[in-house]
N, C-alpha and C positions, 0 to 999 in steps of 0.2 A: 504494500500500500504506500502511495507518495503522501506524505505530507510535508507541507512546505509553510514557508512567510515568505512576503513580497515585502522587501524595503527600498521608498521612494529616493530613489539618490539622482533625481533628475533634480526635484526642487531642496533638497536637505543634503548637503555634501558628510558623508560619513567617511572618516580616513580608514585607509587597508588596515592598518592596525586593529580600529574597533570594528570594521568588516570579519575579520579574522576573530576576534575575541565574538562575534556573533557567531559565524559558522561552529564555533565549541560550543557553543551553550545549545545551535540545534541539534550537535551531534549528541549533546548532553542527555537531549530531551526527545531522543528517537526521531528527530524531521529529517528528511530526507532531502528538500530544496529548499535554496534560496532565488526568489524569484527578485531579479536588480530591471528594474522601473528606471529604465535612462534619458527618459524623455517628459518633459511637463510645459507647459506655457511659460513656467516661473523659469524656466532651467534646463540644459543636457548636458550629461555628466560627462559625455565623452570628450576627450580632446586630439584630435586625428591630426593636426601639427606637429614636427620635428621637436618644437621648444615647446619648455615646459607651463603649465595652464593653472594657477594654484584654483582649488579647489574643483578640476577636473581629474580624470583619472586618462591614465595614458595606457599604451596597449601593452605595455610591459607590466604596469601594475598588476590592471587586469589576469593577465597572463599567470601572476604573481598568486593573486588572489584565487584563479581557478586550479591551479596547482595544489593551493594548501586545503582548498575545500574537497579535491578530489581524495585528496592523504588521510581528510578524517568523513568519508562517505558522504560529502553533500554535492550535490548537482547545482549548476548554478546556469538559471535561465535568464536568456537576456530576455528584454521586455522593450519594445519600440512603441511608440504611439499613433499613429498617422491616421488618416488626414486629418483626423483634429488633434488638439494640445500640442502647438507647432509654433505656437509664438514665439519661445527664445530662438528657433532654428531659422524663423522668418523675419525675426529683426534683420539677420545680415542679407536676407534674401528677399524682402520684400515685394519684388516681381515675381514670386511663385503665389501669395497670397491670393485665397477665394476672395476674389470682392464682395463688402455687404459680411464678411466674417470678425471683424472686428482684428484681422491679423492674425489668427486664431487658426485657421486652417488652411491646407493646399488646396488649390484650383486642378481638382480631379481631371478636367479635362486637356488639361495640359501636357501635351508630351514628354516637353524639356520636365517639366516638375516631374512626372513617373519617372523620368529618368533619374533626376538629381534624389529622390527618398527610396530608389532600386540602388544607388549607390551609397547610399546610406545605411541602407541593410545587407549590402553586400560588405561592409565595412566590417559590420558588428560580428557576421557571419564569419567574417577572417578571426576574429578573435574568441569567438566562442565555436570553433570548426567541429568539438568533440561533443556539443550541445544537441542534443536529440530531440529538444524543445525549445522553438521560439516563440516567441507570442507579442503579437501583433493588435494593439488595444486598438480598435477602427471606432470604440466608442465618440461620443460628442462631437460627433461632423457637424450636421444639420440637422433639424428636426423637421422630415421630409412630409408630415404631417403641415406644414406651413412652408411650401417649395416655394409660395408667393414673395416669399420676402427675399429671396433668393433669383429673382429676374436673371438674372444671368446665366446662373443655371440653367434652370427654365429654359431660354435662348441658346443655349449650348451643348442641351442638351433633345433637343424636340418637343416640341407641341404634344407629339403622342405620347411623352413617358407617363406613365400612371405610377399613381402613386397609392398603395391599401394602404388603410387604417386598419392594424391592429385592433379589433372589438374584446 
């Protein structure tokens, strides 16, 4: 049986040390994953630059940290967010932004953006290559219940998209 804890270190920077003093206490307590949340509007933990990023984690930490959690039986899942909770990744990129999202989310219909958050999980994918679980939170894009406020979309998407209500 998996049992696991997800900790946010997309908006909460936590050092490999107390990472490390975590992965004990779940090996402590029979859990078997640590699920690491690297993405949030507040924040992404990653730092995929040569120099170093204080309060990001670089891929050698990483690397570091999925080492010592394999040594005492924890599995460590990376956790991406996409197309919504994209605000810290869309400040430097703000031409991927959904217009009408508050900055908040990618513009699905965009190529270049597929491209640029496939390269971004291809990123994460290099660093966690031994990880048999990724997970991909596609929560709080739109609420497709109200497409109207979304014109663009809308426009971008066809006149014919329908959209169900969940009843």
């Amino acid at each position: 049986m998996e049992k696991g804890l997800l900790v946010d270190i997309g908006r909460k920077y936590w050092s490999i040390a107390e990472l490390k003093r975590l992965v004990l206490l779940l090996q402590e307590h029979k859990l078997t994953h640590l699920q690491l949340h690297l993405n949030e509007n507040e924040g992404f933990a990653l730092n995929f630059t040569d120099s170093p990023v204080s309060k990001k984690y670089s891929e050698n930490m990483l690397k570091e940290l999925k080492e010592f959690a394999k040594t005492h039986e924890i599995t460590l899942i990376p956790d991406f967010d996409s197309p919504g909770h994209m605000g810290s990744l869309l400040e430097q990129n703000p031409e991927f932004a959904l217009p009408d999202s508050k900055q908040q989310a990618v513009d699905v219909t965009n190529p270049a953006v597929i491209d640029w958050i496939m390269g971004i999980i291809d990123k994460i994918v290099d660093i966690f290559p031994d990880s048999d679980t990724f997970h991909i939170g596609a929560d709080e894009f739109i609420d497709f219940r109200q497409i109207e406020k979304y014109p663009y979309l809308v426009e971008k998407l066809g006149k014919n998209m329908e959209i169900r209500q969940v009843v």
